[in-house]
C-alpha positions as CSV (number, residue, x, y, z in Angstrom):
1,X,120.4,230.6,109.3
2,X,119.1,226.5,109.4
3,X,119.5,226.6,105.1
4,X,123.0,228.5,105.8
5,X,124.5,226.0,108.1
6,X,123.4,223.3,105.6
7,X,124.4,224.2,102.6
8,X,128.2,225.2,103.9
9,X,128.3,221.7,105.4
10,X,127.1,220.6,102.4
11,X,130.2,222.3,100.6
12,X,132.4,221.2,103.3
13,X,131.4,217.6,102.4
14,X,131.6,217.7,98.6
15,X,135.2,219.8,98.6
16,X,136.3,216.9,101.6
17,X,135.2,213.9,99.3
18,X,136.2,215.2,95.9
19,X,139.9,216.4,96.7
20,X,140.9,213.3,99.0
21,X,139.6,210.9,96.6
22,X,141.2,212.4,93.8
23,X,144.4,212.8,95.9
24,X,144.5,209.5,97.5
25,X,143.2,207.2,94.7
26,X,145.3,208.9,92.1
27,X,148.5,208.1,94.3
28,X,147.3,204.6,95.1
29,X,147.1,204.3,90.8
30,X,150.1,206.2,89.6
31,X,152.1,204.2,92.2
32,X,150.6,201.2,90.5
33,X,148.8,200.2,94.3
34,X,152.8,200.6,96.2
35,X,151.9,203.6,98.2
36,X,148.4,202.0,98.8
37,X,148.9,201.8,102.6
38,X,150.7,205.3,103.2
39,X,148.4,207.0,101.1
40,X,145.1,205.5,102.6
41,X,147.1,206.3,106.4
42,X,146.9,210.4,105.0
43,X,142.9,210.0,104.4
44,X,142.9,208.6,107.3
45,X,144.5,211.5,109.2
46,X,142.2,213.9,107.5
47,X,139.7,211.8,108.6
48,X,140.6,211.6,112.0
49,X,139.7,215.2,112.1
50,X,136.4,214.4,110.8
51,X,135.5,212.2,113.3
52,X,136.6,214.8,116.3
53,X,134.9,217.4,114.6
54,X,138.2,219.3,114.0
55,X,138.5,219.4,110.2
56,X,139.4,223.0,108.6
57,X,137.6,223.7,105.2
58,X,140.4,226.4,104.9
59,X,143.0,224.2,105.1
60,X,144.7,222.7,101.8
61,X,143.7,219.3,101.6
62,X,146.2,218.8,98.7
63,X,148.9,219.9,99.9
64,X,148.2,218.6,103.7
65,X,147.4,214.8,101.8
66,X,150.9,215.0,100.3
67,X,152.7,216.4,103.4
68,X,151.1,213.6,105.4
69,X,152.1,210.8,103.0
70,X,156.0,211.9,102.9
71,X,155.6,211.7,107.1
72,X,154.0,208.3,107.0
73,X,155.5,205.9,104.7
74,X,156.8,204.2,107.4
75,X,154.0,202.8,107.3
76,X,155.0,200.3,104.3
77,X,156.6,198.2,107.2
78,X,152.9,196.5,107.0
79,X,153.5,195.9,102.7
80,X,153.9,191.9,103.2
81,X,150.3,191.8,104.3
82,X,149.3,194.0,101.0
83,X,151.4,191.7,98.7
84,X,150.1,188.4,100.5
85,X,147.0,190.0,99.4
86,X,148.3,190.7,95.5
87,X,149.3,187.1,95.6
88,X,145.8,185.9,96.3
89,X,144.2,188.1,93.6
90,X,146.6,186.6,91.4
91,X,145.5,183.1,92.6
92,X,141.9,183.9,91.9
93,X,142.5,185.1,88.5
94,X,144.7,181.9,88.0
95,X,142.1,179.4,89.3
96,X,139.4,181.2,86.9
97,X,141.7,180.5,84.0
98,X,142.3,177.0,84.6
99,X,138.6,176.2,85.6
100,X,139.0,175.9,89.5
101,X,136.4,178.6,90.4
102,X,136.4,177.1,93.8
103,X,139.8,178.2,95.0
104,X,138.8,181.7,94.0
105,X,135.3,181.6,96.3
106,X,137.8,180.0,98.9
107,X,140.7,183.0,98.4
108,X,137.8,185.9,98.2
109,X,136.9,185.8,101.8
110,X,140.8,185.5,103.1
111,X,141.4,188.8,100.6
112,X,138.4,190.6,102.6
113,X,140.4,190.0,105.6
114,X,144.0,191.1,104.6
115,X,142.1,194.4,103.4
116,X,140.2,194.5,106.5
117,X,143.1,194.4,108.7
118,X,145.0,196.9,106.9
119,X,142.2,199.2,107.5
120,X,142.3,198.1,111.4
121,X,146.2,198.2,111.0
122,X,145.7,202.0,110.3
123,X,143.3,203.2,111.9
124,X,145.1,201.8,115.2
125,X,147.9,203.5,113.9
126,X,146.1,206.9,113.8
127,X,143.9,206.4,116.8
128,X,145.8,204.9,118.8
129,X,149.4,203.6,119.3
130,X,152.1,204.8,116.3
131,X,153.2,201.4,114.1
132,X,151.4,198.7,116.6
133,X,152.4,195.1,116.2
134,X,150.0,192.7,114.1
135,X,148.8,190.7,116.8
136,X,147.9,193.5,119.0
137,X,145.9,195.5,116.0
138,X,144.3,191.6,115.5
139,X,142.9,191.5,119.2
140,X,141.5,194.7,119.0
141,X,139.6,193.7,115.5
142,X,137.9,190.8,117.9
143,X,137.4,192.9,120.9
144,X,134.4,193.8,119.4
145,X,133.0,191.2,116.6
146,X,130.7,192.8,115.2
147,X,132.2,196.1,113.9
148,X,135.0,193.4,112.0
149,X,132.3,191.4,111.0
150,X,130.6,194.8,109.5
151,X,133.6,195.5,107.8
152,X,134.9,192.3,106.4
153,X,131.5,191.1,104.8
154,X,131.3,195.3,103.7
155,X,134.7,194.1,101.9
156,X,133.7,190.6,100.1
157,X,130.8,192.6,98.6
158,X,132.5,195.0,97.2
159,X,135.3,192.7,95.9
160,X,132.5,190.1,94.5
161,X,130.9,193.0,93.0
162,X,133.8,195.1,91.9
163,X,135.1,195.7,88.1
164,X,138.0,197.1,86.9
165,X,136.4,200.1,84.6
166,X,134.7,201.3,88.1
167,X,138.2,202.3,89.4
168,X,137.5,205.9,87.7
169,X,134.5,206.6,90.8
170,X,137.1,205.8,93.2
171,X,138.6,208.9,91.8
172,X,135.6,210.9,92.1
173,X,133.8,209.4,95.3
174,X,136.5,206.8,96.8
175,X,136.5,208.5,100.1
176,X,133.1,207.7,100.9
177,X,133.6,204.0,101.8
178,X,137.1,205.1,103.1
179,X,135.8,207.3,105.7
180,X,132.8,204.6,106.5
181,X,135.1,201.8,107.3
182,X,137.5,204.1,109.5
183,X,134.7,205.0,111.5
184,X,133.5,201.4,111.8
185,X,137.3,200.2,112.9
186,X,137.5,203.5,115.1
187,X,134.1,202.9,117.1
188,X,135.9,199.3,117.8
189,X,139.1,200.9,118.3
190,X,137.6,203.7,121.1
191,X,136.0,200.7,123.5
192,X,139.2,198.9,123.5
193,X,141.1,201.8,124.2
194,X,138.5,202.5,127.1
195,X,138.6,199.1,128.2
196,X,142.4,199.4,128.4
197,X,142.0,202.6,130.2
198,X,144.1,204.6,127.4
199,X,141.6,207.2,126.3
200,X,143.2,210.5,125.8
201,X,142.0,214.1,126.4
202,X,140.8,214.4,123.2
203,X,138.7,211.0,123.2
204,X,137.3,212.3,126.8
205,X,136.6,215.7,125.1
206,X,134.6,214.3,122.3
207,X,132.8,211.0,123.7
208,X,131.3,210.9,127.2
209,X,131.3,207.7,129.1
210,X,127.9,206.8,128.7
211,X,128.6,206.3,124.3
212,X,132.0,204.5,124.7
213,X,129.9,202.0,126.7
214,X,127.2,201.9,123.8
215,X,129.5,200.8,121.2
């Protein structure tokens, strides 16, 4: 029964990871990165379900993904932060050109943080409050410090380390690092809603008092 219940998680796993990172990633590309923050809000809805242990394998992921994006593009309200973030790549690329490496190891770090608090920005969003205001997703990324700080330096090593030609895994295995940082920014997410005295039913249901004071 033990090798049972493995291996169907197991294939519960591999069909979760395989279709929502071809779904998502393929969006984010075809749209040419415009649908970046939409699309990664459906992952993170599917994801959301992983976390409360309420995901259905029989469910389409496909066509859920897609249904989900349409419903959230409202989320593109938060773009300025994404382009602010386009504009710094840009000056990194610029600055290598010219020889000014320095402004590049000075941009990398700020870039880290505009992707950091878009993944904050959404999973508040999801977690929490519908289309929350900057400054209010920003105090709960410092409520606790070191789930941001997880996250952020998680996010300059992957852009120090990242190449264009190894956008293809993203395709393949994206939804790996998606679903680590969302539970990273939900862990910090649940003790401030605690501390605020907002938890829902379904936060009660799943996390007893004694873990939300762990985190």
């Amino acid at each position: 029964m033990k090798k049972k219940i493995d291996l169907t998680f197991l294939t519960t796993a591999v069909h979760l990871i395989a279709v929502l990172s071809a779904v998502c990633f393929g969006t984010i590309y075809l749209s040419l990165g415009i649908l970046l923050i939409p699309a990664l809000t459906s992952a993170f809805l599917v994801g959301k379900d992983v976390i409360y242990k309420q995901f259905d394998v029989y469910d389409s992921l496909s066509k859920r993904f897609f249904r989900q994006l349409k419903e959230e593009m409202h989320t593109m309200r938060y773009f300025p932060i994404q382009l602010v973030f386009v504009l710094q790549a840009v000056g990194i690329y610029a600055s290598g050109r010219v020889g000014m490496k320095e402004i590049g190891y000075l941009l990398l770090p700020c870039m880290a943080f505009l992707l950091t608090l878009l993944i904050y920005i959404i999973a508040y969003h999801v977690f929490y409050q519908k289309l929350p205001s900057v400054i209010n997703v920003i105090i709960a990324m410092f409520f606790r410090l070191h789930y941001m700080l997880t996250v952020w330096v998680l996010m300059i090593l992957i852009l120090m380390i990242f190449q264009p030609s190894a956008m293809g895994y993203l395709l393949i295995v994206g939804e790996i690092p998606l679903l680590l940082f969302q539970t990273v920014a939900f862990l910090d997410i649940l003790a401030f809603k605690s501390a605020n005295g907002d938890l829902d039913e379904s936060d009660k249901k799943h996390f007893d008092e004694d873990f939300i004071k762990k985190i």
